[in-house]
N, C-alpha and C positions, 0 to 999 in steps of 0.2 A: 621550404627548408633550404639552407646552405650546408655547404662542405666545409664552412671554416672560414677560413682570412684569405683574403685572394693578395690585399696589400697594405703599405700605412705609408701615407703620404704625410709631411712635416714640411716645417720653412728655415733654409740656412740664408742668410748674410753673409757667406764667403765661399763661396763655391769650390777656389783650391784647397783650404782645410778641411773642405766637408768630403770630397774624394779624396784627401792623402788619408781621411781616418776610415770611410766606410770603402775603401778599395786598398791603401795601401795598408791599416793595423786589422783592421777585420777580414781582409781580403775577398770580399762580396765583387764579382764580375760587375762592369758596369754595361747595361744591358741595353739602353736607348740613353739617346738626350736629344729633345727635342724643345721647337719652343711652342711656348704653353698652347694649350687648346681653349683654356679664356684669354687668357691676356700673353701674344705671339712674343715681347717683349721681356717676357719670362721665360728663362733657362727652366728647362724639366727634367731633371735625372733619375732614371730607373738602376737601381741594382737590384742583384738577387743570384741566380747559382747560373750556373754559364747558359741555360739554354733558354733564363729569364721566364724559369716555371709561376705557375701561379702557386700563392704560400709562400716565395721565399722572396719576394719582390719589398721592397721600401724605397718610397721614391722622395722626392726634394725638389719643391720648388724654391729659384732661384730669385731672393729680393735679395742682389748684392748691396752690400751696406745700409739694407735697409732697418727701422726702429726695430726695436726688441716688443714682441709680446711677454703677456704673462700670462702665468702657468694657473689655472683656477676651475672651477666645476664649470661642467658645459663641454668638457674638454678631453679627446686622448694625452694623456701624460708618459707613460713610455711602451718605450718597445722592447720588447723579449724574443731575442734569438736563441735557439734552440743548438745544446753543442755536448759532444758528448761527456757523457760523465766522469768520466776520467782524464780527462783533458784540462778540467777544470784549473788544476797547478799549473800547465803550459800555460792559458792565458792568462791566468794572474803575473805569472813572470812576464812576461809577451806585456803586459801594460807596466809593469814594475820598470824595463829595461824602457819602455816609450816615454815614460816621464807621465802617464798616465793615471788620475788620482783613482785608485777603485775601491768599493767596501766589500770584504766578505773574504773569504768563502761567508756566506748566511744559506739559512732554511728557510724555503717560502712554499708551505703545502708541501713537504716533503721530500723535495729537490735543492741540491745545492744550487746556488747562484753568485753569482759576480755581478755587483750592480757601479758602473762607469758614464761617465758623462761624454757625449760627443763635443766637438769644438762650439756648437751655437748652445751647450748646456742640456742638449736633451737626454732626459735620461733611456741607459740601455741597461737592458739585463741579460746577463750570457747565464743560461738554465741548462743545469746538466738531465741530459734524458737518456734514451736508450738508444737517442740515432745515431747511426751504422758511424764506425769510425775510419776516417778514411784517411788517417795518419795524420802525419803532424810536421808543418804544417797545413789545415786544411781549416776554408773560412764557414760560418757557421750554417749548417744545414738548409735551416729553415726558418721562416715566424714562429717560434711560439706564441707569442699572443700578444698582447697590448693591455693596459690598463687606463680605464675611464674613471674620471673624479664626476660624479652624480650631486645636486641637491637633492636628488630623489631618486635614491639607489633603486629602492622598492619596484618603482615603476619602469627603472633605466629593465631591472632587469627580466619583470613581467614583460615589457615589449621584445624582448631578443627572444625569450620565451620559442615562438613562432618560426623565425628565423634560425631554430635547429639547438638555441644554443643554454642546458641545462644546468641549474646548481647541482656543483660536485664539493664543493667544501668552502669553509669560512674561518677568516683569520682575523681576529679583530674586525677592523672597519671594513674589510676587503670581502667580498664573496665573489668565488671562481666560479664561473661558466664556461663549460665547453663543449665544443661541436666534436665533429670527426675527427678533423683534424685544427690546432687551436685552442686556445684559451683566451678569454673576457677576464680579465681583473674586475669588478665594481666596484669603486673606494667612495663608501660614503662622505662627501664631506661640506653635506648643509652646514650654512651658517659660514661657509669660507668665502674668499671672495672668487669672482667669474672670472674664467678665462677670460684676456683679449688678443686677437688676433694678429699676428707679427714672427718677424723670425724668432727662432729659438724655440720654436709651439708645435706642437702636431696637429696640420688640421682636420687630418680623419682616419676613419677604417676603411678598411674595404672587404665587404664578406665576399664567399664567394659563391660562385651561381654556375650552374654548367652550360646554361646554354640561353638563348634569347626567350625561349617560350616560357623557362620558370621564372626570369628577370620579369616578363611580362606579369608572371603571378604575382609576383609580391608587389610590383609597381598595383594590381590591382588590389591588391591588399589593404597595403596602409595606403591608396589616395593620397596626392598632393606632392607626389615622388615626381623629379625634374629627370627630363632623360636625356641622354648623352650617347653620342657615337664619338669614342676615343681609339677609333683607328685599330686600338690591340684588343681592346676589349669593349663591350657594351656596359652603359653601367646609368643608373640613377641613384640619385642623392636623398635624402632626408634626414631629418632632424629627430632624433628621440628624445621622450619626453622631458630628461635630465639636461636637455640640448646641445650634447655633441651631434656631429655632424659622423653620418653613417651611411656610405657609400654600396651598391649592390655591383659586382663585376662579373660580367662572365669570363668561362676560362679562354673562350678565342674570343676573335684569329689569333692573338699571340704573338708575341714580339718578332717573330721571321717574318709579319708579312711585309714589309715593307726593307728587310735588309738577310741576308744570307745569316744562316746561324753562328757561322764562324767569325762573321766581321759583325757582332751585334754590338753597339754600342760607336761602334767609328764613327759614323756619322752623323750630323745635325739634320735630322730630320725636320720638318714642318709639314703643319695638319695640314690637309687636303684644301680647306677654307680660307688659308691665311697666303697671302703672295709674300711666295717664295722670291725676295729680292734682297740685294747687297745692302741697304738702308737697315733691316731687319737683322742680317749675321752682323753686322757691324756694333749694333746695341745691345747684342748678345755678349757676356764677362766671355774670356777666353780663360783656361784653365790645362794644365799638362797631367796627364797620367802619371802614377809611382814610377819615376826611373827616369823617366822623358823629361827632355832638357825644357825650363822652365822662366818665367819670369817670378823673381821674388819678391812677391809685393811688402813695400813697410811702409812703415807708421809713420806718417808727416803731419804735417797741419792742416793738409784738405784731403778727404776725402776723395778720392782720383778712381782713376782706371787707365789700363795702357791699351793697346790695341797694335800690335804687331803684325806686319804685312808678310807675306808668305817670303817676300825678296828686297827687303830693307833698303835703301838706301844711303842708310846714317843722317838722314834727317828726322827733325820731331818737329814736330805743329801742335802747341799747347792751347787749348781751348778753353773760353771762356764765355759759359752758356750766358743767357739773357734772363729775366728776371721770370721764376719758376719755372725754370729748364733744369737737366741738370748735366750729369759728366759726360752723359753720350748723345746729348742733344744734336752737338756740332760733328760729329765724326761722318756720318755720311756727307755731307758738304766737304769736309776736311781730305775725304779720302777721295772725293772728287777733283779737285783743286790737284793734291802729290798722292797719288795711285801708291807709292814704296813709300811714303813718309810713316813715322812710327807717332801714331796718336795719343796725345795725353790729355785726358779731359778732367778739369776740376770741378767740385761738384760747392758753390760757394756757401758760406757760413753763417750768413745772415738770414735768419730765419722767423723775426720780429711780426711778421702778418702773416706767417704761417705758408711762405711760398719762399724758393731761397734765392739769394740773392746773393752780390760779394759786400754789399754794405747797406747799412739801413737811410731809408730817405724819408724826411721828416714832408716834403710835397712830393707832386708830381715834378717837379725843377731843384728843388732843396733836398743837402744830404747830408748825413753825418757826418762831419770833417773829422774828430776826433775817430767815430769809425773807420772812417776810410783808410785813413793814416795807419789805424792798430791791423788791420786786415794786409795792409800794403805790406808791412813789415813782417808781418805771416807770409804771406807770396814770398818775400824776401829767402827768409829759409825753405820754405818749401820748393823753389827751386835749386836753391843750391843743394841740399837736399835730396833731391830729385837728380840731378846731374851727377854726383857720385852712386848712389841706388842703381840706377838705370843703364849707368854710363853710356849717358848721353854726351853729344856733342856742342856744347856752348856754341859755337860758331855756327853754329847749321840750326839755332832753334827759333822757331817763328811763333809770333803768338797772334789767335786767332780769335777775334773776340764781338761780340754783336751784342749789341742796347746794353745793358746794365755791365756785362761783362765786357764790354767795347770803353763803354766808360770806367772802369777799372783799370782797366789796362793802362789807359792814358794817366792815370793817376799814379801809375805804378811807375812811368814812365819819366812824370816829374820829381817825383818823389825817392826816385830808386837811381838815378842817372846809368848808363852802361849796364844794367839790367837786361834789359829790354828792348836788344837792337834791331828787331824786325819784326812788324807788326802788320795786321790787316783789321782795323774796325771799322766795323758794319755798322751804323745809325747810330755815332758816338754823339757824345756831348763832354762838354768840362766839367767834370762834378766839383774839380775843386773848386772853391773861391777863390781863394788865392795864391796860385801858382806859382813857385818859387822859380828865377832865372835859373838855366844853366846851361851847361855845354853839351848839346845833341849833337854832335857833328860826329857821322860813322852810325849813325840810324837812322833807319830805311823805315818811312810808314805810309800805308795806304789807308786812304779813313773813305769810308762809302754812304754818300749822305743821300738819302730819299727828298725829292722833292714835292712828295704829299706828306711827308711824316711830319705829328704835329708836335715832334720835338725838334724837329730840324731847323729853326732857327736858333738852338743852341750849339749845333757845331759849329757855323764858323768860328767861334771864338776857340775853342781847341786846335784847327787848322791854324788861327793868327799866331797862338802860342808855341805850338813845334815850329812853324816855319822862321818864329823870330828867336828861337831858339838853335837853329841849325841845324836840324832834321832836314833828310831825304825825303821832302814831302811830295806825294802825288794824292789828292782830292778831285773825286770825282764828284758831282750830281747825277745822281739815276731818275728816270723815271717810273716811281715808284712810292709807296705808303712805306711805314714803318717794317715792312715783310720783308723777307730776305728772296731775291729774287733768279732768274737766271745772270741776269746782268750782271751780279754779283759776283757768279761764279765765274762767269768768262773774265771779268778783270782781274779778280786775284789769281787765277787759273795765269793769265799773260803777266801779270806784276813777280808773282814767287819769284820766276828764275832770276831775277837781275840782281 
């Protein structure tokens, strides 16, 4: 048997929206952020009530600007916070006055509710109950419960059966299940199409369990349950027959053990398994608490990310990953090179074989000239762009660019003149064909050529073109393949400052 909902973990694409809604309009304490315990490259945020109890916990992993899933059977579709029942008009205004789209007051089994969408679309339901009212404002209690789209309700809900959690009533397509504490929505809805996997999606439940010995039962249970040590809690996974994914958690250790109860939530933690190093917080999005002074990210034409050093400098180092990299590929080398410099990584647009790139190439040598050009002209504004946004410093910005993204830049370079006056590319080549003359004089480039790489006999010819152009050229040969190496770093590390 379970006690209920221990959590509901879901996927955002923007991490500063997803805390100014679930901390700063709902006011939910944020209780850990850690990165992931599958994949360390993934931001993990817990909220829930300040002492990050089990039941009041919903957590978010972080695929910044990652594709959108969709909503379908196989799937949790939302989550139900529990708030008290007279409160109900505060929060309607409270989203009225946010610019907040909500439906209701409505009746769902005999509770009022407020049903609102979070920033990445997921649906939330504020349910009025009978828990304690702790003034106003105060954020919402608890989980009530979560709602599953089934092909096969019948059986979704024959298997929770076990797991504590019984029919209490039915509304149309929907039958309620509840444990102790908790509620199962089951929405039948064969014949619709399946969840798939992506922000905007919820990708599980989590019941809950008190201790490792009954975790062990039901893992002996249903068979074929994967197990996990997630640090706060124990927990294994499976699949119910509808095919959501349904998580078993115990209630400890509990989010103190690895941070003071008062400062829960301050820091980045990482699992015990994962090396804890600078390469890893660097690839992690940065994001500011309600209040806390902030970077305002907008809408340009590349997908970016910034990365701000604790003691700035007023330098930026714009990045230009290599071909299926993406915006945070280059930051730890970047931030090895200028330790204060403020990172900006583009994440490029060309996405024709299904890996990205800044422009499509029709060989391994041959590229779209018409692409390149139409993308150039995108950089165009997206830096200018970018330097009022950011305000950033034009004089002080260097662009930092390897293989695809090295070859971009130089094209930007031809094509954009006084753009682009300080540059460092890593195993570049000419992608143009034909490189228009112009006046480079007052730009500084370093181009770094491998002398195993078997594109390397297309850079000198980019080398002949900046320096008959008037460029500040220094070209080295490394010894080296197509990899980006130390060498690399201690030359541009000595090239920045001059």
């Amino acid at each position: 048997m379970t006690t209920g909902l221990h959590h509901i973990t879901a996927i955002t694409r923007d991490v500063q929206a997803n805390v100014d809604f679930w901390m700063g309009f709902l006011g939910l304490a944020l209780v850990k952020q850690t990165a992931g315990f599958e994949d360390a490259r993934q931001l993990h945020l817990f909220y829930g009530d300040a002492a990050g109890s089990p039941g009041t916990l919903v957590s978010f992993l972080v695929w910044q600007d990652g594709s959108a899933g969709r909503v379908g059977h196989g799937q949790p579709t939302e989550i139900a916070l529990a708030i008290p029942r007279r409160r109900i008009g505060d929060w309607l205004t409270r989203a009225m006055q946010r610019g907040i789209r909500i439906e209701g007051p409505l009746h769902e089994f005999g509770d009022p509710v407020l049903r609102l969408r979070d920033p990445d679309g997921i649906t939330v339901r504020l349910v009025g109950t009978d828990a304690p009212d702790a003034g106003w404002p105060a954020p919402p209690a608890r989980i009530f419960g979560a709602t599953i789209w089934s092909e096969d309700a019948d059986a979704t809900i024959d298997w929770l059966a076990p797991a504590g959690f019984r029919p209490v009533g039915r509304e149309g397509a929907v039958t309620r299940l509840a444990a102790d504490t908790g509620v199962l929505d089951i929405r039948d809805t064969r014949g619709f199409v399946a969840g798939i996997p992506g922000t905007g999606v919820i990708d599980h439940v989590a019941l809950r369990v008190p201790d490792a010995a009954a975790l062990d039962d039901h893992v002996a249970r249903l068979g074929g349950a994967t197990m996990h040590d997630r640090r706060y809690f124990q927990s294994a996974y499976v699949r119910e027959p509808g095919g959501a994914l349904i998580e078993f958690a115990t209630d400890g250790p509990g989010m103190t053990v690895d941070e003071p109860a008062d400062a829960l939530g301050r820091t980045l933690m990482v699992p015990p398994h994962v090396t804890d190093d600078l390469q890893l917080r660097l690839q992690l999005p940065q994001f500011a608490r309600p209040g806390d002074r902030r970077i305002p990210m907008r809408d340009l034409p590349f997908v970016h990310r910034i990365h701000r050093p604790d003691d700035p400098d007023g330098s930026t180092i714009v990045l230009l990953h290599g071909t299926g990299g993406s915006e945070t590929d280059l930051m730890p080398l970047a931030h090895r090179i200028a330790p204060r410099a403020t990172l900006l990584g583009l994440r490029g647009r060309s996405t024709d074989e299904g890996v990205a790139r800044f422009f499509r190439r029709l060989s391994m040598a041959r590229f779209d000239q018409d692409d390149i050009r139409a993308e150039a002209r995108a950089f165009a504004a997206f830096w200018d762009g970018a330097i009022r946004a950011y305000d950033l410093d034009p004089g002080r910005m260097t662009v930092l660019g390897y293989s695809n993204g090295a070859n971009f830049a130089g094209a930007v370079v031809a094509l954009h003149p006084g753009l682009i006056r300080r540059a460092v590319l890593i195993r570049p080549m000419l992608a143009l064909e034909d490189p228009p003359a112009t006046d480079l004089s007052g730009s500084r480039v370093l181009t770094l050529q491998g002398a195993r790489d078997p594109y390397g006999t297309h850079a000198p010819a980019l080398n002949e073109w900046l320096a008959a152009n008037g460029a500040d050229l220094r070209a080295e040969v490394l010894d080296a393949g197509h990899e980006i190496t130390q060498a690399d770093l201690d030359l541009a590390t000595e090239w920045l400052p001059g």
